[in-house]
Each structure stands twice: as structure tokens, then as C-alpha cells.
N, C-alpha and C positions, 0 to 999 in steps of 0.2 A: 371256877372260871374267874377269873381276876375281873375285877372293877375299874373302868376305866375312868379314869379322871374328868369333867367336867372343864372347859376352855373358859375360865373368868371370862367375861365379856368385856368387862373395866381394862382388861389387862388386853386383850385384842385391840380394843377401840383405841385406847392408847399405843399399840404399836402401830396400827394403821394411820393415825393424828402423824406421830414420830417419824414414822417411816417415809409417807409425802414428803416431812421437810429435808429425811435424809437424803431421798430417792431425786429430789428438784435439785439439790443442791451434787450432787454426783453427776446426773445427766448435763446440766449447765457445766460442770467443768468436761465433762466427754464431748459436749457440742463446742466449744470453745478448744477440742485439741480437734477437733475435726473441722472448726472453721482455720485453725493454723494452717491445715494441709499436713496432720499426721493422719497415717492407718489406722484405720477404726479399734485394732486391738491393742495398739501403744495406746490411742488417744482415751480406752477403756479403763488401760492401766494404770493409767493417770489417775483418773476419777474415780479408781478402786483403793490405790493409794492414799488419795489426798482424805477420799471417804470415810476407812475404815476407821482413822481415830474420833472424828466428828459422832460417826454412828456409833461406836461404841459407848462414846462417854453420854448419848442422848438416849440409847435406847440403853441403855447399861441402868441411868438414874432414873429415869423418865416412867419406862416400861417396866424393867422386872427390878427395883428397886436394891439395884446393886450402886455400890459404888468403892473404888482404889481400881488397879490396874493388876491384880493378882490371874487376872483372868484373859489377859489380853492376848497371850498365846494362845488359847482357844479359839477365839476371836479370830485373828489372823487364820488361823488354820482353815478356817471354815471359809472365808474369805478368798485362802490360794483356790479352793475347790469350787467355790460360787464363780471367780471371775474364769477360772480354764471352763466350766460348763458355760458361761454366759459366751465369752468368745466362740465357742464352738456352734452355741445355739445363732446369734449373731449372725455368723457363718453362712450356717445353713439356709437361714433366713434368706439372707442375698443372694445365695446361688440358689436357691427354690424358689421363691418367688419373687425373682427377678427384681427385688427392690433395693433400696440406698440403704448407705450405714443410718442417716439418722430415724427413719421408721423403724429399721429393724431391733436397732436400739430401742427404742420407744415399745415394740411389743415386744422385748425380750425382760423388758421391766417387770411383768405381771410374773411369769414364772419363778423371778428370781426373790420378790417378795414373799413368797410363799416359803420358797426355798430355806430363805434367811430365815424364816419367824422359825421353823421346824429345828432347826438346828441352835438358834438362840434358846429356844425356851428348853428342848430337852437335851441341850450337850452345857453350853456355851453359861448360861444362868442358873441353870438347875438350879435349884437348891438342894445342900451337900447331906445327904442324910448320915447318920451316923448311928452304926449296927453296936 
């Protein structure tokens, strides 16, 4: 039976520290396309967009101790699939429990953090072994 790896804590604490200032700084541009009077899934887009290089280059150096731009198309990638799930979840959100874009936004945050770290650490950062 295979040995499961241990989750640094260092390396948690620090994406969770990383993550707040990426996750403030995304939501503040989504609130801001949704105070323009855009759709909560453009105004997402937006601040999925403006996001992904900010979070990359902070949780890239910060977090898992990467740094150049070799890896950015992974990145992205994971990103088209994080925001079509967040819009959907979003979604849901406001037609289920009858609430606004910016709450729904707001709890659809905690999923998506999770989401990102899984995918960061074992696709996106890896570290590249060699057989």
C-alpha cells in the first residue's frame, strides 16, 4: 500500500496567508463589475482574468517556491475549469437559495479555495520527478 504523503503545514499556512490576499483582491474586482451593472458571470470573468496572473506569480513564488512562466498554461487551464465550476456553483446558489450575486460570490469562495490548492499543488507546481 502506497505511503501517503504528509501536507507541509509551512507550505498550507502559506497558501492560505497567499490565498486571502489573492481571493480579496479577485472578489474586489467581481464587486466592482457587479457594482458597474455587469452579470455576475462576465463580472466573474473579469476577476478570473485580471486574477490568474497576480495568483500565479504570488502563490507560484510565495507558496510552492516556483518561479519563470514555464508553467502558466497549466495554470490557466485549471483556472478555465475553476471559473465554469464557480459560475455554475454561483448559479445554483441564487436560484436555490433565493440569494444575490454578491453573497453567493462570497460562499462560493470557500469551495473554490480548496479546489485551487488541489490542483496547484498536485498538477500545476508539482515538483517534476525524473524516472
Amino acid at each position: 500500500m502506497p505511503r501517503m504523503r504528509r501536507l507541509p503545514v509551512a507550505q498550507f499556512t502559506r497558501f492560505v496567508a497567499v490565498g486571502v490576499l489573492n481571493t480579496s483582491f479577485s472578489y474586489m474586482v467581481y464587486a466592482i463589475g457587479l457594482a458597474f451593472g455587469f452579470h455576475f458571470a462576465f463580472a466573474n470573468l473579469i476577476a478570473m482574468v485580471s486574477g490568474t496572473l497576480f495568483s500565479f506569480v504570488t502563490q507560484g513564488r510565495l507558496v510552492f517556491n516556483h518561479r519563470g512562466f514555464g508553467r502558466y498554461g497549466r495554470f490557466l487551464s485549471i483556472w478555465v475549469c475553476i471559473w465554469l465550476f464557480n459560475v455554475a456553483l454561483v448559479g445554483a446558489l441564487m436560484a436555490f437559495l433565493d440569494i444575490g450575486a454578491y453573497v453567493a460570490g462570497a460562499i462560493a469562495l470557500v469551495p473554490m479555495v480548496v479546489l485551487s490548492f488541489a490542483l496547484q499543488r498536485l498538477w500545476v507546481f508539482a515538483p517534476v520527478t525524473r524516472t
